[in-house]
PLY file of the C-alpha trace (Angstrom):
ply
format ascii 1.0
element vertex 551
property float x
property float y
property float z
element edge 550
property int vertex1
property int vertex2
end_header
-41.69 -167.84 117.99
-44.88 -165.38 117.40
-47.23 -166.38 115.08
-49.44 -163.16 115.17
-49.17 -159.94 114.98
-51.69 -158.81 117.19
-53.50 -154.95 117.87
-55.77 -154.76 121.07
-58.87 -152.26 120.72
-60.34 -151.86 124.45
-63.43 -149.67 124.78
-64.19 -147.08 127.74
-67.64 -147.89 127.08
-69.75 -150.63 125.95
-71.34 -149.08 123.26
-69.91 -149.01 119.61
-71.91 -146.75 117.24
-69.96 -147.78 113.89
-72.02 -148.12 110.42
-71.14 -150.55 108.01
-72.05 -149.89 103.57
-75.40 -149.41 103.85
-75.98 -147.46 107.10
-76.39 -150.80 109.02
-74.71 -151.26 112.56
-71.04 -152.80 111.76
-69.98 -155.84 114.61
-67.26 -156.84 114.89
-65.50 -153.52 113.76
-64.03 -154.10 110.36
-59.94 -154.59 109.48
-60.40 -151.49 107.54
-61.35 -149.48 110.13
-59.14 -150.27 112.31
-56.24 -149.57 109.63
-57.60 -146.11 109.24
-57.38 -145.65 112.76
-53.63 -146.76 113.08
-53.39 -144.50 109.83
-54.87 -141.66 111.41
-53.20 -142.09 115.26
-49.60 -142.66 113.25
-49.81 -139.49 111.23
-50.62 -137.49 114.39
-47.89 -138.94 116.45
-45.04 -138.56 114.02
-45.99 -134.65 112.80
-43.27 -134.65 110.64
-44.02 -135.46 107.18
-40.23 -136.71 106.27
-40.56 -138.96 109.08
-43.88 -140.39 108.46
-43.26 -140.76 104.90
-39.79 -142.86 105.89
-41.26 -145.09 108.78
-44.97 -145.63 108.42
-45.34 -145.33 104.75
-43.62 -148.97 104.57
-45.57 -150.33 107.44
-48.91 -149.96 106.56
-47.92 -150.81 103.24
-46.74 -154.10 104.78
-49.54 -154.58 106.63
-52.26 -154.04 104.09
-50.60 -157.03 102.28
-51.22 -159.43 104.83
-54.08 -161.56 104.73
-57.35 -161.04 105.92
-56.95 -160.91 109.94
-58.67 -162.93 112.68
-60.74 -160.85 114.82
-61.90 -162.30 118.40
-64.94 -159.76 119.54
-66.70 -159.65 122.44
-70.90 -161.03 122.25
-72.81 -157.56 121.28
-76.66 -156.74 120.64
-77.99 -154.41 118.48
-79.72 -151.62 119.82
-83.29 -149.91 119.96
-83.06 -147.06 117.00
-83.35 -143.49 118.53
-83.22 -140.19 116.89
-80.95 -137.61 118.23
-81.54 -133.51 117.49
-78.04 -132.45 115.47
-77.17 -129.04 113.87
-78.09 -129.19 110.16
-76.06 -127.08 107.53
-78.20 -123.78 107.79
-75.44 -121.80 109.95
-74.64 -119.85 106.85
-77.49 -118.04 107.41
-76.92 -117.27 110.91
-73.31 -116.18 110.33
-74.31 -113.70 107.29
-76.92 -112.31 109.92
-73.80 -112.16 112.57
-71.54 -110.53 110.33
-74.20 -107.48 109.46
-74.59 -107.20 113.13
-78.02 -107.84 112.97
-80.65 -110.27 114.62
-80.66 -113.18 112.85
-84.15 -114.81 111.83
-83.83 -118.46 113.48
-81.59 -119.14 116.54
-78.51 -121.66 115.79
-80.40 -123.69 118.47
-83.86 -123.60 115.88
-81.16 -125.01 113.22
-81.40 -129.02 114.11
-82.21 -132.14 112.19
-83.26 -135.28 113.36
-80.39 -138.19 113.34
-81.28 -141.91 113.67
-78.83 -143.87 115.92
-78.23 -147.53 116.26
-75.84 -148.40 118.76
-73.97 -151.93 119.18
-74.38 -152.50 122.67
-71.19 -154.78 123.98
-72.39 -157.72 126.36
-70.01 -158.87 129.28
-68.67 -158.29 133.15
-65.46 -156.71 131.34
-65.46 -153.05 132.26
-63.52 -151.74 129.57
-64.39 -154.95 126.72
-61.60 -155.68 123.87
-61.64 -156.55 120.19
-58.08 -158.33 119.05
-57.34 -158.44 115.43
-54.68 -161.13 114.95
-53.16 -160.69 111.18
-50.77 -164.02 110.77
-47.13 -163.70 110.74
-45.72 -166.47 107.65
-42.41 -167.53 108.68
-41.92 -165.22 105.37
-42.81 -162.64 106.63
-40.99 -162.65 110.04
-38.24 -160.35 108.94
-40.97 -157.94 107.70
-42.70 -157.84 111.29
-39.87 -157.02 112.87
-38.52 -154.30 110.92
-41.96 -152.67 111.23
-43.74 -153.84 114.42
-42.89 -151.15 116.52
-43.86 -148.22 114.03
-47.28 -150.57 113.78
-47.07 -150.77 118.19
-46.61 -147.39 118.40
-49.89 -146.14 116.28
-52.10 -148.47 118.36
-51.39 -146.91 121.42
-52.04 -143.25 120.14
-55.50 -144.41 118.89
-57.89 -142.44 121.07
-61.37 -143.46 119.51
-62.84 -146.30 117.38
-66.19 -145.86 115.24
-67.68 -142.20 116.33
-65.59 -139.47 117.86
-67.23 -140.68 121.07
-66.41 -144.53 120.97
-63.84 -143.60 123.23
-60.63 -146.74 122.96
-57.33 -147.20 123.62
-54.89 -149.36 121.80
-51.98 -152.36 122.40
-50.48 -154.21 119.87
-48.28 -156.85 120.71
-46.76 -160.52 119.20
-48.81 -163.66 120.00
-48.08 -167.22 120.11
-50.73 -169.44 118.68
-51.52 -170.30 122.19
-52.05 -167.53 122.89
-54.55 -166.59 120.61
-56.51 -169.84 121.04
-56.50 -168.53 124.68
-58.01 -165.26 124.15
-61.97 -164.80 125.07
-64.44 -164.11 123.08
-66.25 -164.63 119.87
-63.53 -165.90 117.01
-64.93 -164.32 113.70
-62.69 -166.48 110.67
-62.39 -164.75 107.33
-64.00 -167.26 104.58
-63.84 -167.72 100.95
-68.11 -167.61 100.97
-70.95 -165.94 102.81
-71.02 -164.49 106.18
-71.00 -161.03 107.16
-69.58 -158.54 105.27
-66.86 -156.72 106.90
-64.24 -154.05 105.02
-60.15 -155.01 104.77
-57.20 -152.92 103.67
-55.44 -154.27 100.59
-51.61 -152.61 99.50
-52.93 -149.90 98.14
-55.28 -148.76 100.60
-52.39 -146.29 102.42
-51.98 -143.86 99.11
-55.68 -143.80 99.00
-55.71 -142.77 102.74
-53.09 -140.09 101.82
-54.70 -138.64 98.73
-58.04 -138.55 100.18
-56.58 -136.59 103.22
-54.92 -134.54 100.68
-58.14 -134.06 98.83
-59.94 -133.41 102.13
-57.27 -130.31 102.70
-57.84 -129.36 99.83
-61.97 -129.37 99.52
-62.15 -125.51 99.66
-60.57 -123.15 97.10
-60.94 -119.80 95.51
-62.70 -122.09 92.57
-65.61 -123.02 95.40
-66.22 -126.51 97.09
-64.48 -129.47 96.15
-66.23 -132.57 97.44
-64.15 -135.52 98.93
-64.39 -139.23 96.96
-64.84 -141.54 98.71
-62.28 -144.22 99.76
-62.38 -146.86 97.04
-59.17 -148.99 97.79
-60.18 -151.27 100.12
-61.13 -154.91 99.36
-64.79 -156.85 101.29
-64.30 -160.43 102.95
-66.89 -162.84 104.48
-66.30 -163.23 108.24
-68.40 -165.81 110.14
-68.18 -166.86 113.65
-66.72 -170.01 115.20
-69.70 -170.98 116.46
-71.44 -170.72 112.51
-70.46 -173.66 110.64
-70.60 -172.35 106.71
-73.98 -172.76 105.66
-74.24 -175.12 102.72
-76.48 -174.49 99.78
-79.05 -177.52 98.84
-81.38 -178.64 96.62
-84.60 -180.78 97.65
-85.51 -183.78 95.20
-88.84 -186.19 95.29
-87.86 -189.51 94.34
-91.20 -190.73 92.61
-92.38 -193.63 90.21
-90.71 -193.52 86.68
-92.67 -192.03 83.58
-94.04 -195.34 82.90
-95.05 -196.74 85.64
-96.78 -193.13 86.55
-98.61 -193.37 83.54
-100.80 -196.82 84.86
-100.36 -195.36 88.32
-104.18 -196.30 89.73
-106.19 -193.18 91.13
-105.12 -192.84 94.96
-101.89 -194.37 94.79
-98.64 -192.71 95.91
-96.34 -191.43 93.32
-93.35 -192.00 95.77
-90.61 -194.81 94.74
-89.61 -195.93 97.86
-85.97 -197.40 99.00
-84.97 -199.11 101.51
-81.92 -197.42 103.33
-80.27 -200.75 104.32
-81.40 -203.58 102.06
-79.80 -203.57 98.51
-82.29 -203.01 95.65
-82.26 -205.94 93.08
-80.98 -204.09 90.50
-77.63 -203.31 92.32
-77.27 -206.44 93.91
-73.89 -208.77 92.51
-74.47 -211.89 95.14
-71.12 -210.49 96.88
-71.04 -210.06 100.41
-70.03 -205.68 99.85
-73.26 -205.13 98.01
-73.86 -201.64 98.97
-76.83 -200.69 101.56
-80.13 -198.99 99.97
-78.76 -195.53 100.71
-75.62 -195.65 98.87
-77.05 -197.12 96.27
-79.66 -194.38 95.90
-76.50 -192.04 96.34
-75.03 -193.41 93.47
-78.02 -192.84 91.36
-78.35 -189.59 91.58
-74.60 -188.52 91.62
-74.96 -190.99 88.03
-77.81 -188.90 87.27
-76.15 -185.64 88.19
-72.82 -186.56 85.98
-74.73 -187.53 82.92
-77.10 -184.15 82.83
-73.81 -182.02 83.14
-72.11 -183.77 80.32
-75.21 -182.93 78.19
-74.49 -179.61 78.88
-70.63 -179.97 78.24
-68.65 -179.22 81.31
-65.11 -180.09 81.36
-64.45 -183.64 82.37
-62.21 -182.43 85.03
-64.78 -180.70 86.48
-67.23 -183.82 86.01
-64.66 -186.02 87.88
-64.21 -183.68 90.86
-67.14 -181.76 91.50
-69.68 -184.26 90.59
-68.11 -187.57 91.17
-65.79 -186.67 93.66
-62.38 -188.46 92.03
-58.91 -187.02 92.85
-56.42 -186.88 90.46
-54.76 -190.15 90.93
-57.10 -192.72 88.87
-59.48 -194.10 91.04
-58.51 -191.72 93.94
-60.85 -189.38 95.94
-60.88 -186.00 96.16
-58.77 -184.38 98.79
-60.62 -181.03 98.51
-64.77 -180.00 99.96
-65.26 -178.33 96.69
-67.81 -181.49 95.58
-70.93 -182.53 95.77
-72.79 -184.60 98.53
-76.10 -186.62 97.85
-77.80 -187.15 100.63
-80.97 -189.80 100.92
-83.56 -188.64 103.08
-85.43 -191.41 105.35
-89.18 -190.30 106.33
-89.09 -189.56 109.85
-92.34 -190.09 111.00
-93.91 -189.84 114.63
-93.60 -193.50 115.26
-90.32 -194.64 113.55
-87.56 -193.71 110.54
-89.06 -195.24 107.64
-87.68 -195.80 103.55
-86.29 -193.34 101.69
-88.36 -191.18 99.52
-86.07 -187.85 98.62
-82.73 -186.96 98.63
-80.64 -183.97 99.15
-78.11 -182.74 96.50
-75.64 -180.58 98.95
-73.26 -178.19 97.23
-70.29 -176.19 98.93
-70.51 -173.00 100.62
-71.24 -170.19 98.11
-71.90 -172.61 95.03
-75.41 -172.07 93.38
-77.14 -174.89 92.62
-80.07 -173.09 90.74
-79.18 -174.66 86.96
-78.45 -178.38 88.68
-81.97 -178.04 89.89
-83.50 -177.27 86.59
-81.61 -180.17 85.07
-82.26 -182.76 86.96
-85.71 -181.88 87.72
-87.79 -184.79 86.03
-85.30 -186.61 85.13
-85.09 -190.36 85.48
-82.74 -192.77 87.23
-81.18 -195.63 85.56
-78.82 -198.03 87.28
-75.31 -198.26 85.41
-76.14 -202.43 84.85
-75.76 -202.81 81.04
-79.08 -202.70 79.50
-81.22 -201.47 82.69
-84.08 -199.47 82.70
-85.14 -196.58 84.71
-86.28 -197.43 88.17
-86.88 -193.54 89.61
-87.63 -190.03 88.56
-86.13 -186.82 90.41
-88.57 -184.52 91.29
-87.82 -180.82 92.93
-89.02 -180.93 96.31
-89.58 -178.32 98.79
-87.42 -176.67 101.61
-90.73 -176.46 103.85
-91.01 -179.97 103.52
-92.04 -181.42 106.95
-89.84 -184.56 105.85
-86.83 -181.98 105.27
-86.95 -179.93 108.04
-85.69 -182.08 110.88
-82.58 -182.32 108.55
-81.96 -178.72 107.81
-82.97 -177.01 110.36
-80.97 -175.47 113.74
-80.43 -177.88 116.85
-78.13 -178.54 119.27
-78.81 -182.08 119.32
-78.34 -184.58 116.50
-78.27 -188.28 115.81
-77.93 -190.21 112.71
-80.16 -192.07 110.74
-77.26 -193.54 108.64
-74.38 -194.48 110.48
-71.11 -192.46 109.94
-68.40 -194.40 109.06
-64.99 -193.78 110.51
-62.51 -191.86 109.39
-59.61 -194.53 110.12
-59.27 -197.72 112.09
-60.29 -197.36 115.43
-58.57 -200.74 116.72
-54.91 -200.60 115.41
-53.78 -202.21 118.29
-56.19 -205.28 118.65
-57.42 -204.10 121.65
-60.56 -205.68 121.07
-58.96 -208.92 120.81
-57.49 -208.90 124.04
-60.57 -207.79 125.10
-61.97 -211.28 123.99
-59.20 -213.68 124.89
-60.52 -216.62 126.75
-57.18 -218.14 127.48
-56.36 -217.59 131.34
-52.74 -217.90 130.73
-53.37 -214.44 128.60
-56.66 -213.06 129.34
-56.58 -209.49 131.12
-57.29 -208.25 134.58
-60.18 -206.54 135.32
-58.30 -202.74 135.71
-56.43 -203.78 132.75
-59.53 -203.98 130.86
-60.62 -200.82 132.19
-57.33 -199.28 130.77
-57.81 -200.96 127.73
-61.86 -200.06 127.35
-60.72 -196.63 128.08
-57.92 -196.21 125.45
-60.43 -197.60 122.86
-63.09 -195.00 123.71
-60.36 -192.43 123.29
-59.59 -193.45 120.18
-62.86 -193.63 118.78
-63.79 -190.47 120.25
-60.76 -189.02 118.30
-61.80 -190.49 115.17
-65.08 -188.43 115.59
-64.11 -185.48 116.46
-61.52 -185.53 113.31
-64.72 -186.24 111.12
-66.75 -183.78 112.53
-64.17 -181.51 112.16
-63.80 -182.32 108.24
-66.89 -181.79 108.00
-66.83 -177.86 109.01
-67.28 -178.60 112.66
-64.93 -176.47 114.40
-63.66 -176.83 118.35
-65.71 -174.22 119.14
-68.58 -176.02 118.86
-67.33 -179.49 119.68
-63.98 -180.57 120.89
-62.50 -183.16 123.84
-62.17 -180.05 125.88
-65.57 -179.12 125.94
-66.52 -182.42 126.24
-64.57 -182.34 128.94
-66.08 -179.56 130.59
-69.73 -180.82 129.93
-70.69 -178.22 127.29
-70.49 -180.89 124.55
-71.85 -184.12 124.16
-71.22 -186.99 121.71
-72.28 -190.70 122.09
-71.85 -193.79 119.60
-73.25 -197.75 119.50
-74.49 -199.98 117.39
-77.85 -199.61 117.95
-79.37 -196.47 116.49
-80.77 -193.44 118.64
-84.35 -193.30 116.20
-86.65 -195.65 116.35
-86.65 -198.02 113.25
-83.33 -197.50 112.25
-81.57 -200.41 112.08
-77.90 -201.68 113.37
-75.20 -199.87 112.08
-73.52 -202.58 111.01
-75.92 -203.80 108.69
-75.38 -201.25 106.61
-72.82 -202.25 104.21
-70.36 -200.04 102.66
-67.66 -199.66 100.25
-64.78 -199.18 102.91
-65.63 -202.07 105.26
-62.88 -202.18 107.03
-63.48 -198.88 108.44
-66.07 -199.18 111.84
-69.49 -197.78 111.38
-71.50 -196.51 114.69
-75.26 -194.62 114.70
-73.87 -191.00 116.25
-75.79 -188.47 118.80
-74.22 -185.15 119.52
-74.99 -182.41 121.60
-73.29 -178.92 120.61
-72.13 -175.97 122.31
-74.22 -173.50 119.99
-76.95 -174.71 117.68
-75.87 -175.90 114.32
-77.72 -175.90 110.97
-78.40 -178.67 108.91
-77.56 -180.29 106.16
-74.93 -182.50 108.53
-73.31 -185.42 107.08
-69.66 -186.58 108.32
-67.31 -189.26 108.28
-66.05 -191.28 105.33
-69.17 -191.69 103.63
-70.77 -188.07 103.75
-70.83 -187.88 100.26
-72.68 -191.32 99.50
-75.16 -191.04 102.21
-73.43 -192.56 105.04
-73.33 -190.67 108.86
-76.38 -188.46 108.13
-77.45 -186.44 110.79
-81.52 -185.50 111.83
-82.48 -183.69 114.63
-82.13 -185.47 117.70
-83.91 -185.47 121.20
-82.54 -183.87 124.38
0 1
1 2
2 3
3 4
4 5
5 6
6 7
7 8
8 9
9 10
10 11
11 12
12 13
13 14
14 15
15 16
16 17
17 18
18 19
19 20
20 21
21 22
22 23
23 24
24 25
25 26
26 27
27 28
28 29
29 30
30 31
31 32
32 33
33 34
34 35
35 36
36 37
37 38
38 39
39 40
40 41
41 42
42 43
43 44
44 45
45 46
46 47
47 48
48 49
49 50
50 51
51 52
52 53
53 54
54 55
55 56
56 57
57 58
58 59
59 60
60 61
61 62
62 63
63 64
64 65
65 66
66 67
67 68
68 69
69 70
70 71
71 72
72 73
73 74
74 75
75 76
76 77
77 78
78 79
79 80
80 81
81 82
82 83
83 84
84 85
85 86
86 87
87 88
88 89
89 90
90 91
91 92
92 93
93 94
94 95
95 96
96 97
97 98
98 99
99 100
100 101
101 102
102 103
103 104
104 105
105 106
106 107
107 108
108 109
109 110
110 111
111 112
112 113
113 114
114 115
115 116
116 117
117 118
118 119
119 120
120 121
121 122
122 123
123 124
124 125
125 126
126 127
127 128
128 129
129 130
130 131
131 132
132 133
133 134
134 135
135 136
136 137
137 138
138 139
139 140
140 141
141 142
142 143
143 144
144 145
145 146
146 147
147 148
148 149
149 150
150 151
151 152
152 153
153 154
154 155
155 156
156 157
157 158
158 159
159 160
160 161
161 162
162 163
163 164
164 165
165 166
166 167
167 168
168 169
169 170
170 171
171 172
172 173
173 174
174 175
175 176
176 177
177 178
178 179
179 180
180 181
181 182
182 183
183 184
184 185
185 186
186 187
187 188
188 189
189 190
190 191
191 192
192 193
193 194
194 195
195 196
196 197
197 198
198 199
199 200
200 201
201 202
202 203
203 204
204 205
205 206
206 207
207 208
208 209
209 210
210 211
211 212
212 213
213 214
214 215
215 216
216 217
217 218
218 219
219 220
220 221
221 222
222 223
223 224
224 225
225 226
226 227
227 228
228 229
229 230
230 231
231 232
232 233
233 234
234 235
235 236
236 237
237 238
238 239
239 240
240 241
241 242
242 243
243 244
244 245
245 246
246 247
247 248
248 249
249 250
250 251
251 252
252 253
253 254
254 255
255 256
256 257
257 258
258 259
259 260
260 261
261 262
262 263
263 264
264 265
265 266
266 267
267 268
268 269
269 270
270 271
271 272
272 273
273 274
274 275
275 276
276 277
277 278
278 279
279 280
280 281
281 282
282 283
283 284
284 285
285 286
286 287
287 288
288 289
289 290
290 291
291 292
292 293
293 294
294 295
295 296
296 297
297 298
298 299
299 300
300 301
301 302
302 303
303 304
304 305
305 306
306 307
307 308
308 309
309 310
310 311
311 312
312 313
313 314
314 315
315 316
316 317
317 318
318 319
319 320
320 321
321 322
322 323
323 324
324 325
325 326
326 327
327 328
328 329
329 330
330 331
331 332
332 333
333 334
334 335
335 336
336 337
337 338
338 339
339 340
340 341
341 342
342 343
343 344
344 345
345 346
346 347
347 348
348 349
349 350
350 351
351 352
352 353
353 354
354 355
355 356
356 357
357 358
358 359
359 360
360 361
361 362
362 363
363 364
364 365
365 366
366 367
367 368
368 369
369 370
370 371
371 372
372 373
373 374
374 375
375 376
376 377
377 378
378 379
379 380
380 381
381 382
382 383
383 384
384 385
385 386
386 387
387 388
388 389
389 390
390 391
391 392
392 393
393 394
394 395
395 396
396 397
397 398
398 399
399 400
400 401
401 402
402 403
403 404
404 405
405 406
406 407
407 408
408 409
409 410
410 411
411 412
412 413
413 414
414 415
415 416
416 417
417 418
418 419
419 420
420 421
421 422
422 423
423 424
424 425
425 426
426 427
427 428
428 429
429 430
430 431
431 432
432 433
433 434
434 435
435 436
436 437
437 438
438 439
439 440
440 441
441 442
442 443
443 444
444 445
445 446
446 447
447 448
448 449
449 450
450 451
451 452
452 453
453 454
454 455
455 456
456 457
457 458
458 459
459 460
460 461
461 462
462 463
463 464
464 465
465 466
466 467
467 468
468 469
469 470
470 471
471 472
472 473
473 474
474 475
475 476
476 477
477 478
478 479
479 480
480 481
481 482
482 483
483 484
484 485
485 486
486 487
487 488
488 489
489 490
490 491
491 492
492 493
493 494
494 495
495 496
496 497
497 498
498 499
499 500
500 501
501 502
502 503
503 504
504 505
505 506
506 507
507 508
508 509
509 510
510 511
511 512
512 513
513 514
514 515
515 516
516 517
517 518
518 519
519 520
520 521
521 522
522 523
523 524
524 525
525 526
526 527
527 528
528 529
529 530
530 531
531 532
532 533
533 534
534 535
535 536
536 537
537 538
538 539
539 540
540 541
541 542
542 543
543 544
544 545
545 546
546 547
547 548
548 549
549 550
């Protein structure tokens, strides 16, 4: 069955000349443009206003309900500006001059003003290059689409321009399968909730507005003088971000430094930094158990403890506390199922020669959240272990983005490799492959292509479990998925033994979920990717964070 309703835009020529709000060059071409288009090409094709109002009044209606559409756009680049000569609204004075039958004082061709043009230039072999905008048909809605698909079919293929009068295109619109869609070429640009460019949509009542501005338009000159035309105002704005752009995450940059009191007898010349070690427990966390949790998740802990305490001084709901800061689910001791938390990331120094102790951390919010007030509150403040009667044994202090200790784990890359190691999402071994693997018995031991078959169905698996925590993580196929790894344009390695110098084995870090494997991770990406990157099931406590790798 078809899962999306799709309309085809091809251009006759690679050049798109469409403005966005604000004057700027629009790419991709907005959902609301393209609605007024089908508005406009509809309303010429029917002619009759009985019929228009019975048929196509109801489908655009329909269709301005949907939600925001995919839209799968060819690569563009923006233009040089250029200024083109146009006629300027003087002609009134030659056409009084006309209509006395006299000489006028300036020539129509004297009557020009100077127009600045910025062209989106489309990039490709294609000779006539297409934009698809896929809206997605619910199983709800199926009944819907079919009653009005072919009113909706119809108006795409009497569009005759897109963007200026001379952005010459012709339409389609037809009913895709999801394969089909993740079959068509180009550049996928994905509505989101946060950021991203700014691109126009219809909403349900976009159509009257259409209609009544037209009908103001008609209407603009009277006996009563000029009437100017509103503008449209019925029309919602969505974030739309490519495949290939991950949602940036907003972050906040914190020293981790000696507390008040030991600053205070801190001898001249002496670092202020409180060091940690990222896999050794500290002494105040350690229990004699065998789980003790590594340096970094320790320091995690802190400062999520830290973090949880400041906003219950400033009264947020507890519900809020438990999810957002501490990252419970609803079930009592549960996680939360949702990305709408924080992560706290510890930094180690990555100096020239090795990855050394941690000595700041990274408080990582969701896409669009602004973590301007968690920054003033924790800034100073100290960090005391949850041990009954401890003391302070840190201070938060804001740090810098221009940090040279940051940037190699914020900044774009295509290559990456961990300095904590990123802890599976899952078992990677169900089937005690690794046992066989082992087996010293003849009677039982495996053959040497059975081992091969068996190597190979592990490496699957764990390659799986990867790619299914990169892709929690915001990590979409189109920047790393078996089928470009496949192909070669992705890479993605894992061991023990870590891919920076002075990071130790992965697993001697020790974790709350050791059950789970834990491998040091390099990747190499289609597209460059921005940092912060954390994945796996310890992203939010410090585990599987990513710096910028080599090669």
């Amino acid at each position: 069955m078809p899962n999306y309703l799709c309309v085809t835009i091809r251009f006759a020529d690679p050049t798109f000349r469409g403005r966005g709000d604000g004057g700027e060059p629009e790419w991709p071409p907005s959902p609301l443009r393209v609605f007024q288009a089908l508005v406009a090409a509809s309303a010429a094709r029917f002619g009759d206003p009985s019929l228009f109002r019975d048929y196509a009044v109801p489908a655009f209606g329909w269709l301005g309900g949907l939600r925001p559409p995919l839209v799968v756009a060819p690569v563009c680049a923006t233009g040089i500006p250029h200024r083109l000569a146009v006629p300027n609204n003087d002609m009134d004075v030659v056409g009084r001059a006309w209509a006395r039958n006299v000489e006028p004082d300036v020539q129509p061709a004297q009557l020009k003003t100077l127009k600045t043009v910025r062209a989106t230039h489309i990039v490709g072999d294609d000779e006539f290059p297409a934009v698809q905008y896929l809206w997605e048909i619910a199983e709800a809605d199926q009944a819907e689409c079919d009653r009005h698909k072919e009113v909706l079919f119809a108006a795409a293929r009497s569009i005759v321009a897109l963007g200026w009068g001379v952005d010459m295109a012709v339409g389609h619109g037809q009913l895709i399968s999801d394969e089909a869609a993740q079959s068509l070429s180009g550049e996928r640009w994905n509505p989101v909730s946060a950021g991203g460019e700014r691109l126009r949509i219809p909403t349900e009542d976009t159509f009257d507005a259409l209609v009544t501005r037209h009908q103001h338009f008609r209407n603009r000159l009277s006996a009563d003088g000029f009437k100017p035309v509103p503008p449209l105002t019925a029309f919602d704005t969505v974030g739309y971000r490519r495949g290939t752009e991950p949602a940036s995450r907003p972050f906040v940059v914190f020293e981790l430094h000696k507390t008040v009191a030991k600053l205070a007898d801190l001898p001249p010349g002496k670092s202020r930094f409180r060091p940690f070690d990222p896999v050794r427990t500290p002494n105040f966390a350690r229990t004699g158990g065998a789980n003790d949790p590594c340096g970094a998740i320790v320091v995690a802990g802190l400062v999520r403890h830290a973090t949880a305490t400041a906003a219950r001084e400033q009264q947020w709901s507890e519900d809020r506390i438990a999810s957002f800061v501490l990252g419970h689910g609803d079930q009592k001791g549960g996680q939360a199922t949702t990305d709408n938390r924080l992560m706290y990331l510890p930094l180690p120094s990555i100096t020239p020669l090795k990855v050394e102790s941690i000595r700041r951390v990274l408080i990582v919010g969701p896409p669009g959240e602004n973590l301007d007030r968690l920054r003033q509150l924790l800034n100073g403040r100290e960090l005391v272990p949850q041990n009954e009667g401890a003391g302070p044994v840190a201070m938060l202090v804001v740090g810098s983005r221009a940090d040279k200790v940051v940037d190699p784990y914020v900044r774009s890359a295509h290559v990456w490799s961990t300095v904590t190691p990123v802890v599976l999402p899952g078992f990677d071994d169900p089937d005690g492959i690794r046992r066989r693997l082992s087996e010293r018995d003849p009677a039982r031991a495996l053959t040497g292509d059975e081992k091969q078959r068996q190597l190979a169905a592990l490496n699957r698996r764990t390659c799986d479990l990867l790619l299914k925590a990169f892709a929690h993580a915001g990590i979409g196929p189109e920047l790393l998925s078996a089928e470009k790894l496949d192909r070669g344009e992705a890479e993605l390695e894992w061991r023990d033994v870590g891919f920076h110098a002075g990071v130790d084995l992965a697993r001697r870090y020790s974790v709350n979920t050791p059950r789970y494997p834990r491998y040091h991770v390099r990747v190499r990406f289609s597209h460059p990717v921005s940092g912060p990157l954390a994945i796996g099931a310890g992203r939010y406590r410090g585990m599987g964070v990513f710096t910028v790798g080599f090669g």
